[in-house]
Residue frames relative to the residue before (quaternion, step in Angstrom):
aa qw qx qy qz dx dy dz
X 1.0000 0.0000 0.0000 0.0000 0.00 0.00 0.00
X 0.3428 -0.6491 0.5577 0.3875 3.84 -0.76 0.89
X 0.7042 -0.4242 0.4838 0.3003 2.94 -2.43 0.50
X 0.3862 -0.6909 0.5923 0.1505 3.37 -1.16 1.33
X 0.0762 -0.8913 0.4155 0.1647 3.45 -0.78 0.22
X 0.7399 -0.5799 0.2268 0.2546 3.47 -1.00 0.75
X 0.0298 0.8144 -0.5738 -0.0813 3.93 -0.14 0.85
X 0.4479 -0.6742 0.4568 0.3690 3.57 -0.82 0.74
X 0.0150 -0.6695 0.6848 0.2874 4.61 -0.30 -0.07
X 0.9615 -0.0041 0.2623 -0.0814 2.45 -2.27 -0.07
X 0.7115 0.1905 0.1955 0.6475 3.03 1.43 -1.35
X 0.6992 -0.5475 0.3015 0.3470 3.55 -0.69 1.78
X 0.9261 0.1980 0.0699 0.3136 3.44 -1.21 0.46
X 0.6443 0.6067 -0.2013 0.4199 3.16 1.81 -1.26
X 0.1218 0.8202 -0.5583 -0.0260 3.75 -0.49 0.59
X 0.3598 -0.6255 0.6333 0.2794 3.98 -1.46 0.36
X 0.0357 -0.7483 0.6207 0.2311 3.06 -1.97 -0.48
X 0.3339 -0.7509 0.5543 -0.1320 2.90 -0.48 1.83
X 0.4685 -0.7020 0.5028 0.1871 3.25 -1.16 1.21
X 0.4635 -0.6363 0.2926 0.5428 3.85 -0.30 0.75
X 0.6113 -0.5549 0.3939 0.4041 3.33 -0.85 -0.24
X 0.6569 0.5678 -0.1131 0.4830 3.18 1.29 -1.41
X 0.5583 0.5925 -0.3732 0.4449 3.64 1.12 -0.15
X 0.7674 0.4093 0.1199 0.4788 3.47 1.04 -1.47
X 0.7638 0.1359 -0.2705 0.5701 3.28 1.29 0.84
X 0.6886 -0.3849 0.5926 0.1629 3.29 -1.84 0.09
X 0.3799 -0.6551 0.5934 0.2728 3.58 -0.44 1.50
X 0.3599 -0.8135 0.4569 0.0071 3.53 -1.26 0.40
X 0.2694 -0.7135 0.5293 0.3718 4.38 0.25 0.47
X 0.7092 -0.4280 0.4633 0.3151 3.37 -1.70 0.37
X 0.6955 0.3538 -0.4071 0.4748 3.48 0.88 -1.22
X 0.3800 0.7415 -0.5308 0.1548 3.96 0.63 -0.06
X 0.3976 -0.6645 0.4223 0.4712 4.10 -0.86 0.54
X 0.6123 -0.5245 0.5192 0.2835 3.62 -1.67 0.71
X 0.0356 0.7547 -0.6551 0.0062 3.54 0.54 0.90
X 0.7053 0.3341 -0.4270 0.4567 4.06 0.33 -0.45
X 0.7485 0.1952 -0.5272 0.3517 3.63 0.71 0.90
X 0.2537 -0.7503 0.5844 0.1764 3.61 -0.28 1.56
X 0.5391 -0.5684 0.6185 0.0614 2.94 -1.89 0.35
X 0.6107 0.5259 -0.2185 0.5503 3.44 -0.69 0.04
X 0.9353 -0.0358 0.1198 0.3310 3.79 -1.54 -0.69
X 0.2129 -0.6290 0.6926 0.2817 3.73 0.14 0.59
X 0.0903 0.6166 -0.7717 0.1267 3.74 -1.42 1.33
X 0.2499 0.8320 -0.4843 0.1044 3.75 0.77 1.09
X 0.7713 0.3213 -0.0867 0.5426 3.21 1.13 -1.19
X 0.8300 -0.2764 0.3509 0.3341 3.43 -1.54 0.07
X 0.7740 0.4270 -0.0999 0.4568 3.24 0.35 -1.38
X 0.6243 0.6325 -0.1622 0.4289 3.57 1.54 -0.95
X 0.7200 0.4345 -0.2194 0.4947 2.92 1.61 -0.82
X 0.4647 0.6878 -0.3439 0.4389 3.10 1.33 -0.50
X 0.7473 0.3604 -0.1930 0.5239 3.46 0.11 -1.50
X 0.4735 0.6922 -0.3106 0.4475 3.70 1.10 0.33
X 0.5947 0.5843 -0.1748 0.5238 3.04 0.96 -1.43
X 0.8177 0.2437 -0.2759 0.4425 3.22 0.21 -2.06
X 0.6486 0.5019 -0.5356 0.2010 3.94 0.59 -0.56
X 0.5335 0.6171 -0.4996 0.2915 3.65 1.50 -0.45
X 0.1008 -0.8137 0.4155 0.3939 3.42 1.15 -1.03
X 0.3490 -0.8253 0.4425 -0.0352 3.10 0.09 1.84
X 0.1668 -0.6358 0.7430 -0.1263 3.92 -0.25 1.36
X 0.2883 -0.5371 0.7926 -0.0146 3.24 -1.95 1.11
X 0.6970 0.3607 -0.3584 0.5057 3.69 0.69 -0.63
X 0.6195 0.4202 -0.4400 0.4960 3.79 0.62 -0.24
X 0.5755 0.5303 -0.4439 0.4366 3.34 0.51 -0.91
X 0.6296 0.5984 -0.2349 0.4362 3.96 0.53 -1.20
X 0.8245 0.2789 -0.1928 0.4531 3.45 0.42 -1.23
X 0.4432 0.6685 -0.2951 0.5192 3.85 1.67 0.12
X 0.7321 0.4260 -0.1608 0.5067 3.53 1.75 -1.10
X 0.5205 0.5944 -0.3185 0.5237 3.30 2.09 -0.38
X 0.7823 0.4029 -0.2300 0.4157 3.29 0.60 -1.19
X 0.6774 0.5583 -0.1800 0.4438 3.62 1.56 -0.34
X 0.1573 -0.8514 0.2340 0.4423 3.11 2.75 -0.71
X 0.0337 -0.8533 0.4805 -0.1997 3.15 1.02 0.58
X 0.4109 0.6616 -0.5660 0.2704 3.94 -0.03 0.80
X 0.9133 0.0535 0.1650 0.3684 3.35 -1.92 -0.94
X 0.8763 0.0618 0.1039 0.4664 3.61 -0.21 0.78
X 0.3035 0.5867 -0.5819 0.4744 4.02 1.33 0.34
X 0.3661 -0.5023 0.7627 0.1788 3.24 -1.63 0.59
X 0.2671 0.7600 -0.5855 0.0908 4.17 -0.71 0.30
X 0.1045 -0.7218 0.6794 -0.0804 3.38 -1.24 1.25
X 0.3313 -0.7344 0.5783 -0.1281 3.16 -0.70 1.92
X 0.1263 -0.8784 0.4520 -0.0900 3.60 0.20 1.51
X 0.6500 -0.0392 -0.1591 0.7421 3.73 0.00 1.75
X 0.0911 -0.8158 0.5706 0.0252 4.04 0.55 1.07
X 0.2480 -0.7008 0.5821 0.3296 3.61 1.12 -1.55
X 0.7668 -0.2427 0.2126 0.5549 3.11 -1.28 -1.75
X 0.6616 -0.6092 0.3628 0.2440 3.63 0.74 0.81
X 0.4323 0.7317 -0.4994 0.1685 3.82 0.98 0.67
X 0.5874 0.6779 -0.2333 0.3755 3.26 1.48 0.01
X 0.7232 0.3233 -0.2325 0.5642 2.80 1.34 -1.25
X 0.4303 0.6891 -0.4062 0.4184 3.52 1.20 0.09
X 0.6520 0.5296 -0.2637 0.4743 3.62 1.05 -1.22
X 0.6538 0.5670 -0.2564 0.4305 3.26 1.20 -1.54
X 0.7974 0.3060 -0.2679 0.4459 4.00 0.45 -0.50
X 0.4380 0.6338 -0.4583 0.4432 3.29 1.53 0.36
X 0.6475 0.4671 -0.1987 0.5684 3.61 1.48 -0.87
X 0.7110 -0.4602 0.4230 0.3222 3.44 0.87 0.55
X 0.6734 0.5294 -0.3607 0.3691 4.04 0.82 0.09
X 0.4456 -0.6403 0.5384 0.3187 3.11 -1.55 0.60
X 0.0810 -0.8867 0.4213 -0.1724 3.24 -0.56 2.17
X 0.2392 -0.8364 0.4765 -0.1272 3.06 -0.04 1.68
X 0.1153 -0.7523 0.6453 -0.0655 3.75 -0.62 1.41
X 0.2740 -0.6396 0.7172 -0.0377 3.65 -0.94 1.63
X 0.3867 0.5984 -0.6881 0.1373 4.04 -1.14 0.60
X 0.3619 -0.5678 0.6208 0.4015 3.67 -1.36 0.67
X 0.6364 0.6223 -0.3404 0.3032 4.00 0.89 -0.91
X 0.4608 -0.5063 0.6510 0.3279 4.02 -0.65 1.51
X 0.8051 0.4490 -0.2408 0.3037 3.73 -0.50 -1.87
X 0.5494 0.3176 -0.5073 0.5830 3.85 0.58 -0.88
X 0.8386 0.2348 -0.3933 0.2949 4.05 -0.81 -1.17
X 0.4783 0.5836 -0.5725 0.3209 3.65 0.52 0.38
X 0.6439 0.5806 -0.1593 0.4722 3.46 1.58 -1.18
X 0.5431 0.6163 -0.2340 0.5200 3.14 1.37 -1.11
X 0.5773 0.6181 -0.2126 0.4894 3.64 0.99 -1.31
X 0.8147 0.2543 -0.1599 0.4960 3.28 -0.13 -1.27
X 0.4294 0.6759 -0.4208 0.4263 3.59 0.86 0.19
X 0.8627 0.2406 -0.1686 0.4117 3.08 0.62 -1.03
X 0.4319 0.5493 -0.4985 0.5131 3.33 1.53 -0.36
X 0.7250 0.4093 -0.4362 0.3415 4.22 -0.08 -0.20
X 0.6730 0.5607 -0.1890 0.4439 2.95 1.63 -0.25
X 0.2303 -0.8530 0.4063 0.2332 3.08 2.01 -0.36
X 0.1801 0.7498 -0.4508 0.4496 3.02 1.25 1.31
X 0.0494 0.7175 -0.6722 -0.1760 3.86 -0.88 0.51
X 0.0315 0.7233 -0.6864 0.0691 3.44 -0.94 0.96
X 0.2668 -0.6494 0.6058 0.3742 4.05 -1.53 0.04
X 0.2862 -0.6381 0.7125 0.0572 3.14 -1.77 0.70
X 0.3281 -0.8068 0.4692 -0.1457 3.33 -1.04 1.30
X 0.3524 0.8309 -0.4114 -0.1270 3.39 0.26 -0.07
X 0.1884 0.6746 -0.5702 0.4293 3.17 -0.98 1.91
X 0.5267 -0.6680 0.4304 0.3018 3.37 -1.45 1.02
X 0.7026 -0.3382 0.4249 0.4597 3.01 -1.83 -0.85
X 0.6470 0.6236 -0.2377 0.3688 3.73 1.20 -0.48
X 0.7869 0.2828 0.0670 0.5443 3.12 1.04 -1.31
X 0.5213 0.5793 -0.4778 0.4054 3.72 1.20 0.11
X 0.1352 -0.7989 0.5859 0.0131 3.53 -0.93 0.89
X 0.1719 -0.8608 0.4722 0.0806 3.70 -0.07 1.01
X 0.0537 -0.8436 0.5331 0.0368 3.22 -0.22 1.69
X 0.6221 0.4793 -0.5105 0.3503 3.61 0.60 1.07
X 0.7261 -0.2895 0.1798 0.5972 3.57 -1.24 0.38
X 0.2151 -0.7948 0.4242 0.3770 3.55 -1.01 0.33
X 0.7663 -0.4909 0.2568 0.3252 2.62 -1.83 0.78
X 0.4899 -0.3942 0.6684 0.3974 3.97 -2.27 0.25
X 0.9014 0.1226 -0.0083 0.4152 3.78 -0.47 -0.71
X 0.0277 -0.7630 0.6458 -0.0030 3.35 -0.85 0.77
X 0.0634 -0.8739 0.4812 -0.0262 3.76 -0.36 1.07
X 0.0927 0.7522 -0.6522 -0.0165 3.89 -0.59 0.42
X 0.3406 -0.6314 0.6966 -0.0062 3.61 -1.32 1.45
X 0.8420 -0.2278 0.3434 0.3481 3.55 -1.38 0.49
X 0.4126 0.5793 -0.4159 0.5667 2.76 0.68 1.74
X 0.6234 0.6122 -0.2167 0.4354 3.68 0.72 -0.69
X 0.7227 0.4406 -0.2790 0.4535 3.20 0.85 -0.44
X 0.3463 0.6970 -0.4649 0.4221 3.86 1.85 0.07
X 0.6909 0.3983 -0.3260 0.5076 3.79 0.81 -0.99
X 0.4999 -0.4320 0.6247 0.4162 3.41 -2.08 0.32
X 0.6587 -0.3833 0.4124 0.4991 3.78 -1.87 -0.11
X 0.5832 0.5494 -0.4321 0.4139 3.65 0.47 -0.87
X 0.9470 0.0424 -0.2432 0.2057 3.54 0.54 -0.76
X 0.1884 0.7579 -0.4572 0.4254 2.64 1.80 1.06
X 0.6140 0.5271 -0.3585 0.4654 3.97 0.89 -0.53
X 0.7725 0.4512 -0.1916 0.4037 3.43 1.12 -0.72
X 0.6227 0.4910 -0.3165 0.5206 3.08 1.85 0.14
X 0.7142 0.4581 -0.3276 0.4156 3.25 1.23 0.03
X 0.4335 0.7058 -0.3424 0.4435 3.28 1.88 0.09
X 0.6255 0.4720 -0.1281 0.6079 3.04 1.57 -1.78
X 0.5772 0.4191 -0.4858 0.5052 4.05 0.50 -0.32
X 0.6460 0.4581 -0.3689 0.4866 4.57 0.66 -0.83
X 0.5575 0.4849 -0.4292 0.5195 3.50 0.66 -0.26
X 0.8382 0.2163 -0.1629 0.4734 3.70 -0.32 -0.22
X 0.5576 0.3357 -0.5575 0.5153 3.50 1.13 0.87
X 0.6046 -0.5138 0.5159 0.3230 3.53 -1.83 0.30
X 0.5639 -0.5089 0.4516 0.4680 3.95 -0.92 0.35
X 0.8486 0.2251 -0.1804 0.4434 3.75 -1.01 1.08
X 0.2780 0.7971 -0.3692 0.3886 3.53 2.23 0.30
X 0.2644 -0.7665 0.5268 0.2550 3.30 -0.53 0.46
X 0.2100 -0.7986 0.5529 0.1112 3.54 -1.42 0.70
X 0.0012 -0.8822 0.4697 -0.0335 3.61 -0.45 0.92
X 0.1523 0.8444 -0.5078 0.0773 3.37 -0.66 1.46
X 0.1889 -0.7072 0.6800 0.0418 3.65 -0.94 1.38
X 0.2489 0.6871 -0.6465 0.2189 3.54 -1.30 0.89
X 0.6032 -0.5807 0.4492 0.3117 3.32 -1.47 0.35
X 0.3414 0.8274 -0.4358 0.0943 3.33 -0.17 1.41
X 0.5585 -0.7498 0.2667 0.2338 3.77 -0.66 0.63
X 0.1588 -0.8073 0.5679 0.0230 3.45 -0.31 1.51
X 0.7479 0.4709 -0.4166 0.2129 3.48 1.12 -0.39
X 0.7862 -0.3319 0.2432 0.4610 4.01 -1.02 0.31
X 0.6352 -0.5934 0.3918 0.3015 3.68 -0.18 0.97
X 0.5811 0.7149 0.0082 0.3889 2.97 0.78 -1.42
X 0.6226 0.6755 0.2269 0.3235 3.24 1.41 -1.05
X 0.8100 0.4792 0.0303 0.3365 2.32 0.58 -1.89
X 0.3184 0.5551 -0.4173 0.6453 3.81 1.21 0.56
X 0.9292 0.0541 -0.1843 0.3157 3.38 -0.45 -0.94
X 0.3155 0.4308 -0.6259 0.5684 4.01 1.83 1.01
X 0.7274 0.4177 -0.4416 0.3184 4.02 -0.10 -0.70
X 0.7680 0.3462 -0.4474 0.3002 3.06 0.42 -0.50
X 0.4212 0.6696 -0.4282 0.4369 3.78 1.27 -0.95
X 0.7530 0.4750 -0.2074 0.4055 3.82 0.63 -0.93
X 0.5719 0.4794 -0.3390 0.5729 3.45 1.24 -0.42
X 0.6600 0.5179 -0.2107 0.5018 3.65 0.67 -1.26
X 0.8027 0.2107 -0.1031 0.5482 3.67 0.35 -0.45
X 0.6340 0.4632 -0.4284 0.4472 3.97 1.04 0.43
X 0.6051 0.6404 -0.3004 0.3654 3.44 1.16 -1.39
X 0.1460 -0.8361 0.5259 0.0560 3.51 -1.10 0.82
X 0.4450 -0.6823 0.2768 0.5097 3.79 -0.20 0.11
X 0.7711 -0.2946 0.3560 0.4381 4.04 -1.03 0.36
X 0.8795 0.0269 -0.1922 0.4345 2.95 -0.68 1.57
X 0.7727 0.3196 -0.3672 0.4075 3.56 1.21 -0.08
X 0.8267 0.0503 -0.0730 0.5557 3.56 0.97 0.67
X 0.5053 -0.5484 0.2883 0.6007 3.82 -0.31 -0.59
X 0.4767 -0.6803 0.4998 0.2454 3.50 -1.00 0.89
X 0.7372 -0.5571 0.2991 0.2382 3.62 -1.27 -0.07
X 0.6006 0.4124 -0.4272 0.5354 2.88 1.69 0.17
X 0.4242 0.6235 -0.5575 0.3470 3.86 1.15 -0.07
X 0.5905 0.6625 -0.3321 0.3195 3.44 1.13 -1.56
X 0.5887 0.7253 -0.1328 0.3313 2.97 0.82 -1.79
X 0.7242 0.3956 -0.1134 0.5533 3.48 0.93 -1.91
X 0.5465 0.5256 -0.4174 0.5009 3.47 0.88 -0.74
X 0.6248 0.6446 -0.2472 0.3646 3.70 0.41 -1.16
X 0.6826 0.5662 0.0173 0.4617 3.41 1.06 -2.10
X 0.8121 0.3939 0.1166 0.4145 3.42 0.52 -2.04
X 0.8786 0.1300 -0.1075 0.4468 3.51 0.70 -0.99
X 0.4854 -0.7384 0.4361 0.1701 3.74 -0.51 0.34
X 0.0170 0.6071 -0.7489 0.2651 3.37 0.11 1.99
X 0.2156 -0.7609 0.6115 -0.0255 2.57 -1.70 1.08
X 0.3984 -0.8328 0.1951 0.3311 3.46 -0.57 -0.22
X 0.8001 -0.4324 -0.0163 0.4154 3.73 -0.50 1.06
X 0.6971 0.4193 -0.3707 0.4480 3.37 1.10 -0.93
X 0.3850 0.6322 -0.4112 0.5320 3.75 1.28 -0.41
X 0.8199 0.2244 -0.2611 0.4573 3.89 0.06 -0.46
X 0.5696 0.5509 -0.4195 0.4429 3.39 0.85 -0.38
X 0.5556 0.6368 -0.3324 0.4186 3.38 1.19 -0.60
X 0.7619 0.3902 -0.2170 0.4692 3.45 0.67 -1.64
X 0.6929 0.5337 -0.3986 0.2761 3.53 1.16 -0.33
X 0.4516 0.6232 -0.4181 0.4825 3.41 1.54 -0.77
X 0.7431 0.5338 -0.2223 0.3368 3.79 0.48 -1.68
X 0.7672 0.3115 -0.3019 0.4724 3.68 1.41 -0.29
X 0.8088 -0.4207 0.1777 0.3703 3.30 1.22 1.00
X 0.5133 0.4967 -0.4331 0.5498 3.76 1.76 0.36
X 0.3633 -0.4939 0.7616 0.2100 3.02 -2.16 0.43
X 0.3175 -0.6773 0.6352 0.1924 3.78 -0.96 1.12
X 0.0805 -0.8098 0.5775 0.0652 3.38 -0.50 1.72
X 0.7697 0.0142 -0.1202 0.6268 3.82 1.06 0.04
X 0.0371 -0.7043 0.7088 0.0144 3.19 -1.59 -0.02
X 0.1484 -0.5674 0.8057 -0.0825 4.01 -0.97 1.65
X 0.0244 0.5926 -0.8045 -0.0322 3.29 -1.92 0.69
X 0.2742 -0.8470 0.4491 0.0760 3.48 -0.09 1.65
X 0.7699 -0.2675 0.0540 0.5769 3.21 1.60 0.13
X 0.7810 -0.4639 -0.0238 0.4174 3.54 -0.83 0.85
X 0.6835 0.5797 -0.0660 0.4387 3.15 1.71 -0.78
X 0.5785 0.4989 -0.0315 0.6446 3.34 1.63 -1.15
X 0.4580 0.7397 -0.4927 0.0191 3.33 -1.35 0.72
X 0.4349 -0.7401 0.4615 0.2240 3.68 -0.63 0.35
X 0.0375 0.7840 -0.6114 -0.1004 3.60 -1.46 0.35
X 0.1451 0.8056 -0.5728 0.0429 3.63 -0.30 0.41
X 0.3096 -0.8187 0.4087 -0.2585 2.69 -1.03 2.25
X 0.2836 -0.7477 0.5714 0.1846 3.70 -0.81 0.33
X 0.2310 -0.6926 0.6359 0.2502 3.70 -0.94 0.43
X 0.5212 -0.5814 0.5923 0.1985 2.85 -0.99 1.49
C-alpha cells in the first residue's frame, strides 16, 4: 500500500491521513461531474462531520448483520463506495476483511480513520469518488454504497456502477441502499411530502425537515425502476430487492 500522507485539520496539533488522491484515481476531462463538490449537507469541517455521523445514527449491530447477510467474514476483499464516517468498513476489518473505504470527503476519512484506530481495526482509506476511484488490489467479493448514490445525476450514476463491476470479481456481489422511489410517478407530491412531514427531526436530534426538503430540491434520487435499469446495463443480475418504504430501498446484486 503507498505511503499515506499527513494533512494538518482544523484543530491544534490535530492531523489526518488521507490517501493521496492521485494514487487512487483516473485523470479526468473538464466536462467530467464535480463529484468533490457534493451538494446537499455542508460536511466541511470536523465538527460537521461529527454531527453527521450521529444524525446517520450509526449501529455496529446493523452494520454486522448487513456483513452476515452479505457474508462478509475472514479474508472478503470489500470496497465500501462513498464509505463516509467508515462504520462499515470498520465492522468489516474487525471480521478479518480486506476493507477498503472510497470518500471524495478529507473530513469523513479523517473520521473514518480514527474510527478504526479505537477500534484497533486495520482497514484502507481512499480518498476518491464513484467516477474516478480505481482499485488497484485484487478485486474485491462485495462492493457496497449506503446513501450516497443519489449525489450523482442518472447519467452519472450509470457510470458509477459500470466503474463499481470493474473492481468486483465475476459472481461479486453488489449492494446498494439509498433513497429511492417505488411509488407511482404520478404520486409523488403526496409520498414526498408524507416523507418530509414524518422524517424531519428537531435541531440537533437527527436531520430536520428542511435537510429533507434540500435532499428533495438539490440532490437526484431517482426512482427504482430507473436503477434497476442501470444495474442490469452495467453488467449485474438483480439478486434481491426490499423497499423499506416508499422512499427507502435496497438492491443486492451479482456481477454477471
Amino acid at each position: 500500500m503507498p505511503d499515506m500522507v499527513l494533512l494538518r485539520l482544523n484543530v491544534p496539533g490535530l492531523y489526518k491521513r488521507v490517501m493521496p488522491r492521485s494514487d487512487f484515481t483516473r485523470p479526468s476531462p473538464v466536462w467530467f461531474f464535480r463529484e468533490y463538490e457534493p451538494v446537499g449537507v455542508d460536511l466541511g469541517s470536523p465538527a460537521a462531520v461529527a454531527a453527521y455521523d450521529r444524525n446517520q445514527g450509526t449501529d455496529p449491530y446493523a452494520d454486522d448483520a448487513l456483513l452476515d447477510r452479505l457474508g462478509v467474514g475472514e479474508g472478503t476483499r470489500l470496497v465500501d463506495l462513498a464509505c463516509g464516517t467508515g462504520s462499515l468498513v470498520v465492522q468489516a476489518a474487525r471480521r478479518g476483511a480486506e476493507a477498503h473505504g472510497v470518500d471524495v470527503s478529507e473530513e469523513m476519512l479523517a473520521f473514518a480513520q480514527a474510527r478504526a484506530e479505537r477500534a484497533g481495526a486495520s482497514a484502507h482509506w481512499h480518498q476518491a469518488g464513484f467516477l474516478d476511484y480505481v482499485h488497484h488490489a485484487e478485486p474485491a467479493d462485495v462492493v457496497t454504497t449506503k446513501s450516497a448514490l443519489h449525489q450523482l445525476p442518472d447519467f452519472w450514476k450509470q457510470h458509477s456502477l459500470l466503474n463499481a463491476a470493474g473492481m468486483l470479481r465475476p459472481g461479486g456481489t453488489f449492494y446498494l441502499w439509498d433513497v429511492m422511489f417505488s411509488f407511482p410517478p404520478g404520486d409523488a407530491a403526496e409520498h414526498l411530502q408524507r416523507w418530509i412531514d414524518t422524517a424531519g427531526r428537531p435541531e440537533g436530534r437527527g436531520f430536520t425537515r428542511s435537510d429533507f426538503e434540500a435532499h428533495v430540491r438539490e440532490e437526484f434520487s431517482t426512482y427504482d425502476w430507473i436503477l434497476e435499469g442501470m444495474l442490469e446495463r452495467a453488467g449485474f443480475e438483480i439478486v434481491s430487492r426490499a423497499f423499506h418504504s416508499s422512499t427507502h430501498g435496497e438492491f443486492r446484486c451479482r456481477r454477471r
